[in-house]
N, C-alpha and C positions, 0 to 999 in steps of 0.2 A: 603506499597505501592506495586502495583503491574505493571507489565512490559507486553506488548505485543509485540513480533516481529515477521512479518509474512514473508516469503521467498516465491517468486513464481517463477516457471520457466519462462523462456522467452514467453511471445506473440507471436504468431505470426504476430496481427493486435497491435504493442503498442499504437494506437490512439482509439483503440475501447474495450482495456483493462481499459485506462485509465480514460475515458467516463463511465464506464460503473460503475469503482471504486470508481474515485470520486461524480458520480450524484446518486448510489446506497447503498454503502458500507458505505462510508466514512457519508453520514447524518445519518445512524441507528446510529453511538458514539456519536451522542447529545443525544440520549437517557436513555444514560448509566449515572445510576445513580454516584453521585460525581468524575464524570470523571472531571479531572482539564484539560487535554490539550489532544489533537491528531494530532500527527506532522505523515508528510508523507516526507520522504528522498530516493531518486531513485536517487543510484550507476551506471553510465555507465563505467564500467572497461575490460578492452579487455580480462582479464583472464578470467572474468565470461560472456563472451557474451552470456550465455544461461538464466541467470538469471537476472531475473527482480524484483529487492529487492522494496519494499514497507514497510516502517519500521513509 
């Protein structure tokens, strides 16, 4: 089994990041072949306010 974790730096627009990842990105993992699941988890923690985790 294999793991993706992808880190992005902070947005500046996070409504037109997240628009853009979930209606673009995120439907190309139905494609992947015996993909069992793709879960998306966004961290808002004041020590990383720069980063905008998508995991």
């Amino acid at each position: 089994m294999a793991k993706l974790i992808a880190l992005y730096k902070h947005p500046e627009d996070k409504a037109a990041f997240d628009e853009h990842y979930f209606n673009v990105h995120a439907p190309i993992t139905e494609k992947i072949p015996g993909l069992k699941e793709m879960k998306v988890t966004k961290l808002q923690v004041r020590q990383w306010e720069k980063i905008h985790l998508t995991i």
